[in-house]
C-alpha positions in Angstrom: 129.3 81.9 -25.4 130.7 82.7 -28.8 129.8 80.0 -31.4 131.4 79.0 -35.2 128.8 78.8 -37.9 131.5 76.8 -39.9 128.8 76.1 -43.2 127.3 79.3 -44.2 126.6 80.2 -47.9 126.1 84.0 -46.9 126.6 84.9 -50.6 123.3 83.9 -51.7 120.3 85.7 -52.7 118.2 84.7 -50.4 118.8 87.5 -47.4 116.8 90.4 -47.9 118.3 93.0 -45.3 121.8 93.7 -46.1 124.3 91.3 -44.5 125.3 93.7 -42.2 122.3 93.2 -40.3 122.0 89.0 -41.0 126.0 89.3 -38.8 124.4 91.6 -36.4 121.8 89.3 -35.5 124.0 86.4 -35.5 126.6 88.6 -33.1 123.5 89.2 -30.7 123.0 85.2 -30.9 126.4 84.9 -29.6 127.4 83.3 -33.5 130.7 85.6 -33.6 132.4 84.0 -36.8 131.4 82.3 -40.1 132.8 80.6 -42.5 131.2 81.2 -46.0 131.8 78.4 -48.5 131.3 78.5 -52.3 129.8 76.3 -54.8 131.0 77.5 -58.5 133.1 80.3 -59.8 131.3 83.2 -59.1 130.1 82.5 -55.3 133.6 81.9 -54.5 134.8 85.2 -55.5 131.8 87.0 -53.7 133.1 84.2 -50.4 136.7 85.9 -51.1 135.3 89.5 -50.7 132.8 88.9 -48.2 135.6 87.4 -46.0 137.7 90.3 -46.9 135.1 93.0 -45.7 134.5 91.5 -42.0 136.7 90.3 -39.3 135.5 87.0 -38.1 134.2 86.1 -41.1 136.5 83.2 -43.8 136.2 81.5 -47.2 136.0 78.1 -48.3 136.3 77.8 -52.1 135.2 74.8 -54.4 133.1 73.6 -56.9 129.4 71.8 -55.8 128.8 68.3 -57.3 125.5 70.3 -58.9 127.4 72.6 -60.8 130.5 69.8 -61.6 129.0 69.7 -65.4 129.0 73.6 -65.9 133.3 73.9 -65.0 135.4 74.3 -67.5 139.4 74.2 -67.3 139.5 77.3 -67.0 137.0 78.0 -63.9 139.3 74.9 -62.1 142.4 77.0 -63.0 140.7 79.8 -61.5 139.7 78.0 -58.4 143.3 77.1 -57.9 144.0 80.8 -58.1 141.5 81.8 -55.5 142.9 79.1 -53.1 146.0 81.1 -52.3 143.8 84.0 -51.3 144.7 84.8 -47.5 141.1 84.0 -45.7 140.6 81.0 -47.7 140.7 78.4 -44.8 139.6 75.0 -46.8 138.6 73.6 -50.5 134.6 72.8 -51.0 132.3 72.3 -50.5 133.7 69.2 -52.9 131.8 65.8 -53.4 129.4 63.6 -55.3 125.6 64.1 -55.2 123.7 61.2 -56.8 120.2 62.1 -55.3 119.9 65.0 -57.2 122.1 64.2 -60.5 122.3 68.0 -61.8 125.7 66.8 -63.5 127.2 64.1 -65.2 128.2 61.4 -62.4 131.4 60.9 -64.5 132.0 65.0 -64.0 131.1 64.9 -60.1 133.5 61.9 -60.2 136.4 64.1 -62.5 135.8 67.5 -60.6 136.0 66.0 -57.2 139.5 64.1 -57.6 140.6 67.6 -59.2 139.4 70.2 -56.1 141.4 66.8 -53.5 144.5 67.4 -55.5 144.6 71.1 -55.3 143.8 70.6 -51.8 146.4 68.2 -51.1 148.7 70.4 -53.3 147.8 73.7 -50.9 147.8 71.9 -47.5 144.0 72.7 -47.1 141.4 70.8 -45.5 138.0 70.1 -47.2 134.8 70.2 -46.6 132.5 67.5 -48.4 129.3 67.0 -50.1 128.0 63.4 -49.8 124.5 62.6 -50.7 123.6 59.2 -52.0 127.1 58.4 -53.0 128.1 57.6 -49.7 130.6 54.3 -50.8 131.7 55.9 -54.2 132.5 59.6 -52.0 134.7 56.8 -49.5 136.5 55.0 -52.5 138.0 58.2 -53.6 138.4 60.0 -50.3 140.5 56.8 -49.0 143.0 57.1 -52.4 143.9 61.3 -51.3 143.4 60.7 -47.3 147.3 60.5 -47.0 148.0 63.3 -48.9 144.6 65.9 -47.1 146.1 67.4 -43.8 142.1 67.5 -42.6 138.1 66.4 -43.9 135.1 67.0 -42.7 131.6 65.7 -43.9 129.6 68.5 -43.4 125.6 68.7 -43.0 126.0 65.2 -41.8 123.4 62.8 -40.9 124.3 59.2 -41.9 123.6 56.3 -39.8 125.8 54.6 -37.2 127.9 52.8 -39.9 128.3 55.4 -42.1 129.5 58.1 -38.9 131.5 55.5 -38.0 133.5 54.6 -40.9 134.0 58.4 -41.1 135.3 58.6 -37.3 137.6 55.8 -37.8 139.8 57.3 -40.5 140.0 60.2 -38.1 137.7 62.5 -40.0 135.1 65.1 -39.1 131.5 65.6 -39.0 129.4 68.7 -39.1 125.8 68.7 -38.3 123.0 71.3 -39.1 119.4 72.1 -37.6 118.3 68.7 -38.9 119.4 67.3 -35.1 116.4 69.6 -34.2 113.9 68.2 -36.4 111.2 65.3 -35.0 112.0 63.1 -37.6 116.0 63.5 -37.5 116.8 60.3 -34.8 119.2 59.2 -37.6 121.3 63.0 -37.2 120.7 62.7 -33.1 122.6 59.3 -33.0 124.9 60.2 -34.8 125.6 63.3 -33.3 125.7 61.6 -29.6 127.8 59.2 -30.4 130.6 61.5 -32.4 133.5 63.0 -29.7 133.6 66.5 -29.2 136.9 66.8 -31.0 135.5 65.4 -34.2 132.3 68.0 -34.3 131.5 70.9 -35.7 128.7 72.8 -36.0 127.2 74.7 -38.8 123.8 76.1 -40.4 124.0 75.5 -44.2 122.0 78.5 -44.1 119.9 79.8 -46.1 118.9 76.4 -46.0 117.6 73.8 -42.7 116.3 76.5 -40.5 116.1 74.7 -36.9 113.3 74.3 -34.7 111.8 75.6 -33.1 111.8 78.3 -35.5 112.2 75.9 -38.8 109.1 78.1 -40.5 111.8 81.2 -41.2 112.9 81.6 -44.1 115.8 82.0 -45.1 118.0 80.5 -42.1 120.5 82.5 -40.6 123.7 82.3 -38.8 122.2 83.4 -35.2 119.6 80.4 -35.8 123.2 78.2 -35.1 122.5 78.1 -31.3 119.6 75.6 -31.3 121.4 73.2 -32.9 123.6 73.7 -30.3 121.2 73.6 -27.8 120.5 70.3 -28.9 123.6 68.8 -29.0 124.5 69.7 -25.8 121.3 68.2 -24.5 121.7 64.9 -26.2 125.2 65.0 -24.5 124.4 66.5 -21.1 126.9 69.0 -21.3 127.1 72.0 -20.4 126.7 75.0 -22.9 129.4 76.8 -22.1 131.8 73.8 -21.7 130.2 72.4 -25.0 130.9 75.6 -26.8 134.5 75.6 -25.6 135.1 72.3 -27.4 133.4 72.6 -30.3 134.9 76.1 -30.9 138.5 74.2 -30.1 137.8 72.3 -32.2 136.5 73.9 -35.4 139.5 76.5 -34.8 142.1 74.1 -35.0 140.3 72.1 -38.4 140.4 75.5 -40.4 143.2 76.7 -38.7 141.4 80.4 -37.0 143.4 82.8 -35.8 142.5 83.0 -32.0 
């Protein structure tokens, strides 16, 4: 089995062998491709090269609700110049965050239309941030969803109504380690009730490490497969036929080459 780690932010600080050896582990896992996603200026340029340096390995590009405040024209200019780049594969991760608040609600609000236009501009699918903002991040979603070619919600883990109204406008979800956890029920249901052609998988690493080893820090891309494991439990599936799909599927949102 060769799995996607489609939410990786393996630009980070937080890996202290060299990445060579975090993407041999994860190729000795059987996580064969990553997609490393950005959050501001800088970390998309160091996505860009990263993706440039290994096969397998891709770019998303966008600017974080957290660092919304902190962009000026110019790095939004710049973001639109990094989205022609030839392993950029989607725009985000984009969104609102209203638990947290680092910027300006009115900037989240302002940045995020801006990264949905330069994705509907491009052709790109995005990948989105919700996080207490669930009905403002659907009010602005539903004014671009006929102009965005694809959407996913990643690190997902909403409730029945939430993954629903998601679902029924024919978007994605991605879910991380929290499935694993014993107080993530909320992230199982949803994740048993969302079809194989609407999942993906991903770590969010360095963050959500999955049990059963949730005590190593940082996570890493090879840690993908217990989510996995999981999943295909909750859906009685076998992991190689589970693999198959979800790989299908996660190829054909961020349009992989085969």
């Amino acid at each position: 089995m060769n799995w996607i780690d489609t939410h990786a932010h393996l630009t980070y600080p937080d890996y202290p062998d060299p990445i060579e050896a975090v993407l041999d582990r994860s190729r000795a896992a059987g996580v064969t491709r990553w997609i490393t996603v950005g959050t501001d200026a800088e970390h998309n340029r160091k996505a860009i090269d990263l993706a440039a340096r290994f096969a397998g390995m891709f770019a998303v590009v966008g600017i974080h609700p957290h660092h919304a405040s902190e962009a000026s024209a110019a790095d939004l200019a710049l973001l639109a110049d990094q989205a022609r780049e030839s392993k950029v594969v989607a725009i985000g991760e984009t969104g609102l965050d209203f638990h947290y608040n680092f910027s300006t609600k009115d900037r989240q609000v302002e940045v995020f239309r801006a990264e949905l236009s330069l994705a509907a501009e491009r052709g790109l699918p995005v990948v989105v941030h919700s996080r207490d903002a669930f009905a403002e991040t659907l009010t602005i979603l539903d004014e671009f969803a006929a102009r965005l070619p694809r959407l996913v919600f990643h690190c997902h883990g909403g409730p029945v109504d939430q993954t629903r109204a998601i679902l029924d406008r024919g978007w994605l979800v991605s879910f991380t380690g929290i499935v694993t956890f014993k107080n993530g029920a909320v992230a199982r249901q949803a994740a048993a009730m969302t079809p194989l052609d609407r999942m993906m998988l991903e770590t969010d690493c360095p963050f959500i490490s999955p049990d059963p080893v949730r005590h190593i820090r940082p996570c890493e891309p090879a840690m993908l497969v217990h989510t996995a494991q999981k999943i295909a439990e909750l859906k009685a599936l076998d992991p190689a036929a589970f693999a198959d799909a979800v790989n299908h599927t996660s190829q054909s949102f961020f349009a992989l080459p085969s």
